[in-house]
VEXPADREN-686255 format. One line per field, with one value per residue (C-alpha): x negated, y negated, z; residue in three letters; residue number from 0. Coordinates in pm, whole numbers, plus 50000, padded with zeros to 5 digits. Example, Ala and Ser with C-alpha at 12.3 -4.5 7.8 and 13.67 -1.06 7.14 Angstrom:
2
xx = (48770	48633)
yy = (50450	50106)
zz = (50780	50714)
r = (ALA	SER)
k = (0	1)
//
This chain:
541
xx = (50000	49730	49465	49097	48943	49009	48940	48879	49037	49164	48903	49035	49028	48803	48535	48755	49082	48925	48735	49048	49298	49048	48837	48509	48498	48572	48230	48036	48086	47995	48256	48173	48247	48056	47946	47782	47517	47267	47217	46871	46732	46708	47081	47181	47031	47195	47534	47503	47354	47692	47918	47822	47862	48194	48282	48207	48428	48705	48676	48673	49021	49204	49144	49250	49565	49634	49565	49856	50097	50107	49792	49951	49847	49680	49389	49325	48989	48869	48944	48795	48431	48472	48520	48274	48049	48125	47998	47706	47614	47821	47588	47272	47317	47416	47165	46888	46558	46612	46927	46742	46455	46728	46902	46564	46500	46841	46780	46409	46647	46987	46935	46981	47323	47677	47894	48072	47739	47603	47891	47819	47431	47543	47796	47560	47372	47587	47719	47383	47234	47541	47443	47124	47099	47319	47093	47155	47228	47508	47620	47666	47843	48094	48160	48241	48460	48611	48803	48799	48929	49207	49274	49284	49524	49755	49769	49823	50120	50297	50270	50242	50006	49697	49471	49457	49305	49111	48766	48774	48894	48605	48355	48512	48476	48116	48010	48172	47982	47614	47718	47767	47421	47255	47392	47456	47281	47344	47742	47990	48063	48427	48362	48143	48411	48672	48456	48465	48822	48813	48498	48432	48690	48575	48793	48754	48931	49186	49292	49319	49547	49724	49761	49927	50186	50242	50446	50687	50710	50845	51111	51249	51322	51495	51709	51786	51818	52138	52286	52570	52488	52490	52790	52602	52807	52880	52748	52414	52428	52153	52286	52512	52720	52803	52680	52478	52228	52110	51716	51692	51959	51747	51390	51559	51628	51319	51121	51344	51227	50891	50851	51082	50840	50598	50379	50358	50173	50244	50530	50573	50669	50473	50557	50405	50417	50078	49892	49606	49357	49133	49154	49274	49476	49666	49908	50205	50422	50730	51001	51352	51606	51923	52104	51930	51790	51708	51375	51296	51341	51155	50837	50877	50816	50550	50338	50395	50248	49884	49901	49929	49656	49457	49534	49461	49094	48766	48741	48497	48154	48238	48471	48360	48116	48172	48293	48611	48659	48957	48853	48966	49230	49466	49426	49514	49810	49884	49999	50225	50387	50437	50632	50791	50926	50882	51039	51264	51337	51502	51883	51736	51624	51947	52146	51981	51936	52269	52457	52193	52246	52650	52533	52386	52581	52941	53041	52817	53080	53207	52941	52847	52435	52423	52553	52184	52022	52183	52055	51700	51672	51826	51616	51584	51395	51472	51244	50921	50743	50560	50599	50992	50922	51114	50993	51005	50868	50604	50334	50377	50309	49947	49875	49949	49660	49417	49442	49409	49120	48944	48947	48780	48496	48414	48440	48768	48971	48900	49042	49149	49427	49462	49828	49915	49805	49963	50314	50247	50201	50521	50721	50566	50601	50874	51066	51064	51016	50777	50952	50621	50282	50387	50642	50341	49970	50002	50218	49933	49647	49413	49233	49190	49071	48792	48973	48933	48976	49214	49570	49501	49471	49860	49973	49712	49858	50230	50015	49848	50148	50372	50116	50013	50421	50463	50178	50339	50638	50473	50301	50652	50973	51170	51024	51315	51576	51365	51372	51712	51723	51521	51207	50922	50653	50582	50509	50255	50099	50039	49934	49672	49495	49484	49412	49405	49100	48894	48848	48585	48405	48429	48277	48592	48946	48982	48768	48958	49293	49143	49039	49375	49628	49390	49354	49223	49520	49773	49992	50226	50323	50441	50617	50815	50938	51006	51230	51432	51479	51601	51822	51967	52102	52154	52330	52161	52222)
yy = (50000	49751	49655	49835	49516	49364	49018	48677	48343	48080	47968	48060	47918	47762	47937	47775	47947	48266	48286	48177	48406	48734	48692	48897	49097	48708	48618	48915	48815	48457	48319	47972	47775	47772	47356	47474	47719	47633	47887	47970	47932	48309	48332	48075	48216	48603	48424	48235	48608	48739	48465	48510	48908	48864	48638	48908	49122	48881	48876	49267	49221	48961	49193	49529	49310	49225	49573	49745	49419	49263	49447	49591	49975	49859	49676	49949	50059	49717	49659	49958	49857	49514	49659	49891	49628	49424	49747	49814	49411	49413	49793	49606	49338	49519	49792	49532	49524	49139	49170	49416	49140	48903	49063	49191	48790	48729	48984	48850	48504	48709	48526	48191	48261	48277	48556	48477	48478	48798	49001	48910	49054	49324	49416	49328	49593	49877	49784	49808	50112	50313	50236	50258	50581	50773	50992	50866	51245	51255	50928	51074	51386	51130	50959	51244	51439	51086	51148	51528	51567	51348	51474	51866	51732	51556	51862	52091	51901	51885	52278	52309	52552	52503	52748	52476	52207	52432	52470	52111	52011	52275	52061	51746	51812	51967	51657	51454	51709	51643	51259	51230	51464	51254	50874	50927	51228	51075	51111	51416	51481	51428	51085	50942	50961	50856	50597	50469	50324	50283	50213	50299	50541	50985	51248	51369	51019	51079	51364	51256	50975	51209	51477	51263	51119	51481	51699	51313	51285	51657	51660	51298	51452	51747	51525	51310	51592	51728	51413	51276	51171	50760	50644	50497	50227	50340	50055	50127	50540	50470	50600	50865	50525	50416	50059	49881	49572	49412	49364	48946	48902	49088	48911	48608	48696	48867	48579	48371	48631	48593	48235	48253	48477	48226	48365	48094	48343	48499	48761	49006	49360	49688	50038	50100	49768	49687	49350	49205	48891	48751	48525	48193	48388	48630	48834	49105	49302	49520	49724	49716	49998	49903	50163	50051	49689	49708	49947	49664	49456	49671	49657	49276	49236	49521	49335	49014	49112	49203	48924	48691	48895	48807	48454	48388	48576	48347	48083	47748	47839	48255	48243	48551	48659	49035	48855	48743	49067	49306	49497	49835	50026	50038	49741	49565	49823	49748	49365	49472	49720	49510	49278	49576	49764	49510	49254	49342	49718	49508	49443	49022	49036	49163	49001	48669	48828	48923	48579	48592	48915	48832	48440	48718	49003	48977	49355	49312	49043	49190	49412	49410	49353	49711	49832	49749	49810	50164	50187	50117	50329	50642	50969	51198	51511	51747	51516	51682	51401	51224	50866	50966	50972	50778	50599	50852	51148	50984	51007	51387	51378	51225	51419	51763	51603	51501	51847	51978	51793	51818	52212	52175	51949	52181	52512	52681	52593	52681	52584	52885	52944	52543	52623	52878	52663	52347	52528	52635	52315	52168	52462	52371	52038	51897	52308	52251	52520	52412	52579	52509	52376	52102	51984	52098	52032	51908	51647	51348	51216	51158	51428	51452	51098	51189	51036	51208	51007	50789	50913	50823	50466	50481	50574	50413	50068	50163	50199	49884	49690	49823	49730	49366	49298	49399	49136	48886	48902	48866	48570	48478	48594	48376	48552	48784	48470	48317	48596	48559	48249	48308	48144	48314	48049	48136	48467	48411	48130	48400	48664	48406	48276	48611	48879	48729	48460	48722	48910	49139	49009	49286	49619	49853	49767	49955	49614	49409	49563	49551	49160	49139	49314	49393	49780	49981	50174	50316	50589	50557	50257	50356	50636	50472	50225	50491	50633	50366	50252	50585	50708	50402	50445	50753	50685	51024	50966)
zz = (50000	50085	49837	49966	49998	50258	50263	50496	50684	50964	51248	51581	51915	52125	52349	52667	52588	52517	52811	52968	52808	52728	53088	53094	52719	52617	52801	52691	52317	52405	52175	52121	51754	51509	51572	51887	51793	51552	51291	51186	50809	50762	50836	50610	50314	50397	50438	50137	49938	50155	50049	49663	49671	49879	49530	49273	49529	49489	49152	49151	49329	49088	48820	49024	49088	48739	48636	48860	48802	48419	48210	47874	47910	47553	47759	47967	47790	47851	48161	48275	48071	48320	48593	48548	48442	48763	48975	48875	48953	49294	49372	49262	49457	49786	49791	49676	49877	49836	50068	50305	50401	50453	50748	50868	50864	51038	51284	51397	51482	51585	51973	51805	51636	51806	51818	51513	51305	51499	51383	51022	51070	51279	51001	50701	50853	50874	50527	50397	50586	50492	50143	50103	50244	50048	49797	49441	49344	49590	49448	49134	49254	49457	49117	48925	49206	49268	48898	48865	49225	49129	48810	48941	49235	48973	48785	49125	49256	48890	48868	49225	49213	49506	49287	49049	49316	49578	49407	49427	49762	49868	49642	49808	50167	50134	49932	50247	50471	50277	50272	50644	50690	50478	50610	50959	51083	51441	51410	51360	51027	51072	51326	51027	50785	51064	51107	50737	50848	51193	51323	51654	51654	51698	51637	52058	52143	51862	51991	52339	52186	51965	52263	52484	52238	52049	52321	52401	52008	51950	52257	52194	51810	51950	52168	51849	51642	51891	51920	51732	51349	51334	51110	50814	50643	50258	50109	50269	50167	49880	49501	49773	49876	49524	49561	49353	49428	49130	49088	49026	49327	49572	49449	49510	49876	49903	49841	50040	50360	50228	50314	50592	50739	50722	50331	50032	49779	49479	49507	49249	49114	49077	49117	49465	49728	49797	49886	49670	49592	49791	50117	50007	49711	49834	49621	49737	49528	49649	49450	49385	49405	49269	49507	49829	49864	50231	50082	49929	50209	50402	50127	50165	50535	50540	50298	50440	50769	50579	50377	50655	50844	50506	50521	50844	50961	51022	50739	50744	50790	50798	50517	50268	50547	50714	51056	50841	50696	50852	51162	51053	50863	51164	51247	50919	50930	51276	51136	50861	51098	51331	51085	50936	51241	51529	51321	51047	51214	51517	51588	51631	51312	51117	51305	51186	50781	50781	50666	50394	50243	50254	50030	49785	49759	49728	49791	50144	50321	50597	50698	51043	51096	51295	51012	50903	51228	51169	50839	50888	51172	51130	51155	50918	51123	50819	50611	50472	50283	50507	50259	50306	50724	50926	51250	51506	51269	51102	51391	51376	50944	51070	51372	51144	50881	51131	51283	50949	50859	51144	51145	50753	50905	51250	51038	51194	50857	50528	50206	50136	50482	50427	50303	50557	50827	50720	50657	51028	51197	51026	51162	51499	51530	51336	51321	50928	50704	50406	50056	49859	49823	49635	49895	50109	50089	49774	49857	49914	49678	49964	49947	49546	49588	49841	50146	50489	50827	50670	50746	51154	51064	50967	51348	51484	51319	51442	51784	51846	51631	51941	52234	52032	52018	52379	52506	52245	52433	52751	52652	52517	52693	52424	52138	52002	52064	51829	51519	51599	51529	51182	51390	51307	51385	51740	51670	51403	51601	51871	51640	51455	51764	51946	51657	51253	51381	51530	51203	51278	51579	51759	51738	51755	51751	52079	52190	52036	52156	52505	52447	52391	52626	52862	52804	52501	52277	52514	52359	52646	52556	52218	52374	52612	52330	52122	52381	52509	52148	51996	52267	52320	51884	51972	52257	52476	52841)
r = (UNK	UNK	UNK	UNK	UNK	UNK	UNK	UNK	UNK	UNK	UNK	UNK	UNK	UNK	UNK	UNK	UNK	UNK	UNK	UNK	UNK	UNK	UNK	UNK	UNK	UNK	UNK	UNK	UNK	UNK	UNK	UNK	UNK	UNK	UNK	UNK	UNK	UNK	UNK	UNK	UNK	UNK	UNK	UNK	UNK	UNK	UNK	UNK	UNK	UNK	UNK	UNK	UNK	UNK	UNK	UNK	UNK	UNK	UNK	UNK	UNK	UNK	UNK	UNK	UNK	UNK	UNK	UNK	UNK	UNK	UNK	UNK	UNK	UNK	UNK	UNK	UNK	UNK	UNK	UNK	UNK	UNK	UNK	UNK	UNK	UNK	UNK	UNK	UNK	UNK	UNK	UNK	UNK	UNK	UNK	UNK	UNK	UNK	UNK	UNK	UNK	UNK	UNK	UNK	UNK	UNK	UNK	UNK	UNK	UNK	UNK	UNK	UNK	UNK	UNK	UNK	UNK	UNK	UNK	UNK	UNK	UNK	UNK	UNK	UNK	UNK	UNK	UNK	UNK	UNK	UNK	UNK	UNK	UNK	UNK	UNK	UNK	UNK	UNK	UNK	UNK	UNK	UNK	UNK	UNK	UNK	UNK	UNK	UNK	UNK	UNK	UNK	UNK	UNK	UNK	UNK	UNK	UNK	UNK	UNK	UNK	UNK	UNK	UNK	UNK	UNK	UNK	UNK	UNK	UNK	UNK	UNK	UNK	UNK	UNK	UNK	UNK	UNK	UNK	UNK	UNK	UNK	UNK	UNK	UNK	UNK	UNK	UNK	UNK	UNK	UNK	UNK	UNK	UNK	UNK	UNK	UNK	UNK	UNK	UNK	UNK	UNK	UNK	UNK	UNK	UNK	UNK	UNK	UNK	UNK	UNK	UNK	UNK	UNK	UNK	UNK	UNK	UNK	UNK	UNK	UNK	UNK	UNK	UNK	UNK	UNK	UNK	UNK	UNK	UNK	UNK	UNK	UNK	UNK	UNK	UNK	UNK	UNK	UNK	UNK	UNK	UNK	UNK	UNK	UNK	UNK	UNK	UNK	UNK	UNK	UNK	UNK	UNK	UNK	UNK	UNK	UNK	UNK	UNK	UNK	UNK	UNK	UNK	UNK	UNK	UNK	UNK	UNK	UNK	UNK	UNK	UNK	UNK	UNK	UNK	UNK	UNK	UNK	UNK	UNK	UNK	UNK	UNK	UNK	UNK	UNK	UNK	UNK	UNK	UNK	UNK	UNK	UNK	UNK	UNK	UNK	UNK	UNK	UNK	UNK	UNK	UNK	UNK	UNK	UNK	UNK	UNK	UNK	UNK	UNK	UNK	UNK	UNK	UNK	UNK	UNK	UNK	UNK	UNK	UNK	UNK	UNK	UNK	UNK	UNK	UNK	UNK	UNK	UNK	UNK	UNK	UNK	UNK	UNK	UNK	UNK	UNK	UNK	UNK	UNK	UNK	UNK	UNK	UNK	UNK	UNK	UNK	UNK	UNK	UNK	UNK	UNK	UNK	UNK	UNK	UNK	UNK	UNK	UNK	UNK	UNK	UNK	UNK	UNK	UNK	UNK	UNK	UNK	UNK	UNK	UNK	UNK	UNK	UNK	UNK	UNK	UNK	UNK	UNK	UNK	UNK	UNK	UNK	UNK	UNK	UNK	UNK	UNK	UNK	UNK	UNK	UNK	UNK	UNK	UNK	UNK	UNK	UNK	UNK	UNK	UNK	UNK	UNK	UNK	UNK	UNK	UNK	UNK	UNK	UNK	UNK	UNK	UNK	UNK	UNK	UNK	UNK	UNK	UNK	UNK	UNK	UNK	UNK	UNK	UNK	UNK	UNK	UNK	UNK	UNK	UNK	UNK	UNK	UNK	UNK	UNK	UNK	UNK	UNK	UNK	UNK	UNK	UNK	UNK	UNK	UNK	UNK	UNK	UNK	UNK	UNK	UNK	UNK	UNK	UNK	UNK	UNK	UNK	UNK	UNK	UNK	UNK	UNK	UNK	UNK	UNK	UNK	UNK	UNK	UNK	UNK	UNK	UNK	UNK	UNK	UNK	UNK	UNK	UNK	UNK	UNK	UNK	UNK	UNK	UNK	UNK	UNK	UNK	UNK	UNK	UNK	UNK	UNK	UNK	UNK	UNK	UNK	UNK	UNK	UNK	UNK	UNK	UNK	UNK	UNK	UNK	UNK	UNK	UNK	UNK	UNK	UNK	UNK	UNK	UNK	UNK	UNK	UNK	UNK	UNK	UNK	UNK	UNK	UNK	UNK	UNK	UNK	UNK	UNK	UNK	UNK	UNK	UNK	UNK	UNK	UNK	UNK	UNK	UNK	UNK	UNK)
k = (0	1	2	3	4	5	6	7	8	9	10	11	12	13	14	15	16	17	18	19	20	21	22	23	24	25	26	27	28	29	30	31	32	33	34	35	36	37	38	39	40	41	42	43	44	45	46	47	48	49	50	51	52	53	54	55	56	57	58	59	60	61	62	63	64	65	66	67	68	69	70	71	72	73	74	75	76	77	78	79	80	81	82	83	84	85	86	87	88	89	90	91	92	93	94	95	96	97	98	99	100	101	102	103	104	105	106	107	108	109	110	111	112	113	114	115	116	117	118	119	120	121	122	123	124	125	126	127	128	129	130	131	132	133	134	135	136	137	138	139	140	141	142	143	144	145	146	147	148	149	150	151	152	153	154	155	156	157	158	159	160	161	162	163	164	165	166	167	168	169	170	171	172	173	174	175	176	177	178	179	180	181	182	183	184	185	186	187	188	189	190	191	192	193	194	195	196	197	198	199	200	201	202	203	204	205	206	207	208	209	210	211	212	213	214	215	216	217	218	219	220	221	222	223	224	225	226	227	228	229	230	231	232	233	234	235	236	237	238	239	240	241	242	243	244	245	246	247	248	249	250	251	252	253	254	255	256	257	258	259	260	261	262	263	264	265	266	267	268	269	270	271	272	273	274	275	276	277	278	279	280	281	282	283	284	285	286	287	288	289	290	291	292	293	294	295	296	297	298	299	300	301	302	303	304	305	306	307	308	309	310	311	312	313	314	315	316	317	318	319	320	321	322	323	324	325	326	327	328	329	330	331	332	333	334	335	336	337	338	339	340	341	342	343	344	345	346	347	348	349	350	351	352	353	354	355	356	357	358	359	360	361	362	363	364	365	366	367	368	369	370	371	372	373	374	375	376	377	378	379	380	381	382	383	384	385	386	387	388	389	390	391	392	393	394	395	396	397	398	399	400	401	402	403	404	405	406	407	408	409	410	411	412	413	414	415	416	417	418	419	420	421	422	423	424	425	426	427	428	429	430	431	432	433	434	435	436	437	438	439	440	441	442	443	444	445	446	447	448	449	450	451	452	453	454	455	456	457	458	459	460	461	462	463	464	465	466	467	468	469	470	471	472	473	474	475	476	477	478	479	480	481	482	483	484	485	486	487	488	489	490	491	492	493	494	495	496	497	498	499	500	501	502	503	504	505	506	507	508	509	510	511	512	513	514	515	516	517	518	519	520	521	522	523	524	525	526	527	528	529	530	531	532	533	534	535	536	537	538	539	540)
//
């Protein structure tokens, strides 16, 4: 959904109110701005070699965009010879030796710099170690598998025959095996690629995360499973229902949400919502579905929340440096859930978007806003596509893959029991039966495109969005009055100042989360809103 670049902005507060509001990890970091610290000459000329590679990678971005959004499929050949072309000048200039003695420079001065500018060399670092150390051999191999793993997996789920896409999921996950050897012989093999998305994060404190939220997660779906069915309004059945919600009328209100929600960028249409561009041009795109506009809606509101995170990380002096680049995965994730289910998930905010939808659609007067609230939040525990998941089922879609993937990386799963397991783990956890391999572990690209350690980063944001909304509140009791009232300002004031502006200053989002609310991730937390929310729909006593 969210473009793989992820981008800068907007200089946060001052070294008094963090100390103030973030106590001691506030005073470790020694966050002061940037006009109080004078940076050396060494780290001036790596932030402006940074700033002018973080360009090319903007540039690298605009034309992804363009590709997915208005290319003719006629310019495909040449877009692919510029982007290619861009690569190979964007690889050349970050593995350079040039770059190397330039953050060995920056490091010899590191004492002079403030914390902003000592997150940029400690990330320029890690950026440029990771690189530089991969073995140009297994460079190649990870460019070939990167289209032939993709390719067999297309052709695997279409037939849904596995046979078709094993030989090269084995090929994948030793080549991720060899890469981790090879670029981080100090790490796990399945904590380095973790680590790829979330740094900081291992696979021992995801599953101490994921093992206290698992057993809460599989009885609160039983209880919802033998409660009464919600009462779904026919107009809001999908192409069931009958009713139909024509395209124009609904990007009209969607970009009328858009900028209610506080986002002045370009809006626009692709087949699969994602955000795009760079910092200071941000692009979204969402879909329509003439039988059901709120997934559209829903697209909208999700997007919104990254490209405001986008908008809004370290600009001035760190714009396009790594300190204004997005923390991790889940935490980037963590601000468009927190838009999509803390926001426009809640009973505040339909009953403040229901008047609207009435001014657009005619057929919709009448209908009650938890007739929406209904809608959006039904479960759907016989669901076996995890993109399909609902809310309260969707943790349990991640914490089967990370389970999974973590048995191919320590040895006690092989490719070849991959299906059996998997179909096992669904029975177990969610009690669904899995009819095939394409409705089963063929049902993602991840793999095929050489991702592993990135399907935690999904929960992980619907984590810290929870725990990040649950502080907002604290720090504003008034808060869901005002998305009632269709004021959204407060809340991305708070979220700007207390997460967006600290881009990637520090090391782990656990830190940050800490720095924050006062405690790393807390799965109980999640939990307990998951509860009260769902039985109280589902009215179990």
């Amino acid at each position: 959904k969210m473009s793989t670049r992820l981008g800068p902005l907007a200089l946060g507060r001052s070294a008094t109110v963090a100390a103030r509001q973030s106590g001691t990890r506030a005073i470790r970091y020694g966050i002061r701005s940037s006009a109080m610290a004078k940076s050396s000459t060494s780290y001036q000329k790596l932030a402006d070699e940074l700033r002018e590679i973080d360009s090319l990678q903007g540039i690298s971005s605009i034309l992804s965009w363009d590709e997915l959004v208005v290319m003719k499929p006629k310019s495909a050949e040449s877009r692919a010879a510029q982007k290619s072309a861009l690569a190979s000048v964007l690889h050349q200039r970050m593995t350079s030796k040039a770059l190397g003695d330039l953050i060995a420079s920056a490091e010899r001065e590191v004492d002079a710099l403030d914390a902003f500018e000592k997150a940029s060399v400690r990330d320029a670092r890690r950026q440029y170690d990771r690189k530089i150390k991969l073995p140009a051999e297994l460079a190649k191999t990870e460019a070939r598998l990167g289209s032939e793993g993709y390719q067999a997996w297309a052709k695997a789920k279409e037939s849904g025959d596995y046979a078709v896409f094993k030989p090269f999921l084995e090929s994948i996950v030793r080549l991720r095996q060899e890469e981790a050897a090879a670029v981080a012989p100090d790490m796990s093999k399945y904590d380095f690629q973790i680590d790829k998305f979330e740094r900081g994060m291992t696979a021992p404190r995801l599953k101490e995360i994921f093992d206290e939220l698992k057993p809460g997660l599989v009885d609160l779906i039983k209880e919802v499973s033998t409660a009464t069915p919600l009462e779904i309004h026919h107009n809001l059945r999908g192409a069931e229902g009958g009713a139909t919600f024509d395209p124009e009328v609904q990007a009209s209100l969607c970009e009328d949400v858009m900028r209610k929600l506080g986002f002045d960028g370009i809006l626009s249409r692709s087949l699969h919502p994602f955000t795009g561009g760079t910092a200071q041009d941000v692009r979204i795109t969402t879909r329509y579905d003439p039988s059901d506009f709120i997934s559209g809606v829903a697209g909208l509101v999700h997007e919104t929340g990254h490209a405001l995170y986008e908008e809004n990380r370290p600009c001035g002096p760190q714009l396009g440096l790594p300190v204004s680049s997005a923390l991790s995965m889940g935490i980037h994730e963590s601000m468009s859930l927190l838009f999509e289910r803390m926001v426009g998930q809640s009973e505040e905010f339909w009953e403040y978007f229901q008047p609207l939808v009435e001014e657009k659609f005619e057929h919709m007067k009448g209908v009650p806003a938890s007739a929406y609230y209904d809608a959006i939040n039904q479960v759907k525990s016989s669901n076996l596509i995890r993109v399909d998941a609902d809310e309260l089922t969707y943790p349990l879609h991640i914490i089967i893959r990370f389970e999974l993937e973590q048995g191919l990386f320590d040895g006690t799963i092989t490719c070849d029991d991959l299906p059996e397991r998997w179909n096992q783990l669904y029975e177990k956890y969610l009690g669904l039966k899995v009819p095939n391999d394409k409705e089963g572990v063929l049902q993602d690209v991840h793999w095929g495109s050489l991702a592993f350690g990135y399907f935690p980063s999904y929960s992980l944001g619907a984590m810290y969005a929870c725990q990040f909304f649950a502080e907002a509140e604290r720090a504003n009791p008034g808060l869901r009055g005002q998305i009632r009232e269709g004021n959204f300002e407060p809340l991305r004031a708070w979220l700007t100042e207390n997460i967006h502006s600290k881009g990637s200053l520090y090391p782990s989002a656990d830190e940050l989360c800490e720095a924050v609310t006062g405690k790393k991730l807390d799965p109980k937390i999640y939990l307990e809103f998951l509860r009260k929310k769902y039985r109280k729909l589902y009215k179990i006593q």
